[in-house]
N, C-alpha and C positions, 0 to 999 in steps of 0.2 A: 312088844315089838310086832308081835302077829298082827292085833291087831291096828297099829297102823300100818303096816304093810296091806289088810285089806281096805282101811278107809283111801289108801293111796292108789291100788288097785280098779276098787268101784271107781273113784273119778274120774284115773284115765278113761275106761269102758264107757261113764258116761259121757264124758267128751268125745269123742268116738261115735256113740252112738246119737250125739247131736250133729257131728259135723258133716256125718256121710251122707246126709239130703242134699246138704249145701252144693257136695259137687255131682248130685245124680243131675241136673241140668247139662246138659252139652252145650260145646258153644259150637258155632256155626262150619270154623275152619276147621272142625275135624273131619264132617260127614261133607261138606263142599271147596271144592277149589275157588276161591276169593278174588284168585289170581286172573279168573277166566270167567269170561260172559258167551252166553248162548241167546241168541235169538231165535226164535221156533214160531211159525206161523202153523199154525191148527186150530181146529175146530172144537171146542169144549164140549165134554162126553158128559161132565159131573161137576158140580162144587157142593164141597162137603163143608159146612161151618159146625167147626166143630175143637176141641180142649185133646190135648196140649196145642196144634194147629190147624189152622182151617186149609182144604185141601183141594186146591183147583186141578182138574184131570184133563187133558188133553188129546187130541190127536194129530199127528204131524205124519203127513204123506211126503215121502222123497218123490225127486224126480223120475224115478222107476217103477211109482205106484205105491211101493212099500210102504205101509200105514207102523208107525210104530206110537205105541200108547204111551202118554207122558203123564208125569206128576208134577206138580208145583208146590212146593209147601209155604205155607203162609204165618201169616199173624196167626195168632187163637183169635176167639171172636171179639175177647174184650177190646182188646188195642183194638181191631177193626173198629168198635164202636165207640171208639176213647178218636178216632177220626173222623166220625159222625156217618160210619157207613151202616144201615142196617141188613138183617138176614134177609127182609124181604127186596130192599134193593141190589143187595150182592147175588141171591137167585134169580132176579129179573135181568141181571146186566151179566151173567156167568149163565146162563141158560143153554141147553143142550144145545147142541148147533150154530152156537155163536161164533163167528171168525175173530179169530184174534191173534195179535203178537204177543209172547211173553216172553219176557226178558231177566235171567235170571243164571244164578252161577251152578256150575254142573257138578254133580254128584264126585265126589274123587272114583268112589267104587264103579264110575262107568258106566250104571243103573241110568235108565230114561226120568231122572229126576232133577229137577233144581231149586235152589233156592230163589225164591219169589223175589223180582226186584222191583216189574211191572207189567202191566198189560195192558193194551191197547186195544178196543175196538173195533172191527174194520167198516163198520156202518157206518158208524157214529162219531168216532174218533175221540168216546170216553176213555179214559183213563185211570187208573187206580195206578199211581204214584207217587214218586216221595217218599218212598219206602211205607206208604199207609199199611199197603198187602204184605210185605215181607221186610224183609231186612238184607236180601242178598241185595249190588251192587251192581253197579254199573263201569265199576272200576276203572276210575281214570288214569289212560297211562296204561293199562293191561288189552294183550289181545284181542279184540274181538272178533267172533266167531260167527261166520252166519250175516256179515257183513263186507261189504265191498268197501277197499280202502280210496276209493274215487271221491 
């Protein structure tokens, strides 16, 4: 009896200890609101290409001057390149100082952060969309923020 009591023991444990990877991934709508889109016009500081996501940095000046620093999270690099974008064009086209719109859903915690939905250019009027950069939304149907209902 003992000992099937531990051959039944081990397997739970190892079941367990297989399935707890499964859920170390998060999904989206815990760390961002899904419900809500931001549009932030600023100036890129950094893009990081890089595992578990690649990480566009931001700066976004209000109307009173106040610069506040943003984050974008992204695809990891594969997807990026499973889209046919690469490292050297993602830092050509994300370069410090580049103007651009990003568009993406905001952090719940409130944090200068969002999920990447897209980004636009202001030169050039490239874009990285269609969810190639991220997986945040545009959410149709949901408020947006940062936009005029005109």
């Amino acid at each position: 009896m003992r000992t099937k009591s531990a051959v039944v023991l081990a397997s739970v444990l190892s079941l367990v200890a297989v399935a707890v990877p499964l859920f170390a991934h998060h999904g989206t709508a815990i760390f961002y609101d899904i419900h809500k889109v931001l549009i932030l016009k600023g100036t890129v500081t950094s893009f990081k290409y890089a595992n578990p996501h690649s990480q566009l940095y931001f700066d976004v000046t209000d109307d009173k001057g106040k610069v506040t620093h943003w984050a974008a999270e992204m695809r990891n690099p594969r997807n990026l390149e499973s889209y046919g974008h690469s490292l050297k064009e993602l830092n050509e086209k994300f370069a410090p100082g580049t103007v651009l719109t990003v568009t993406g859903n905001p952090s719940r915690a409130g944090a200068p952060v969002v999920e990447f939905g897209k980004a636009v250019r202001a030169a050039d009027g490239w874009c990285l969309c269609n969810h190639e950069g991220g997986i945040g939304s545009e959410a149709p149907g949901a408020p947006i923020e940062g936009q005029d209902d005109n």
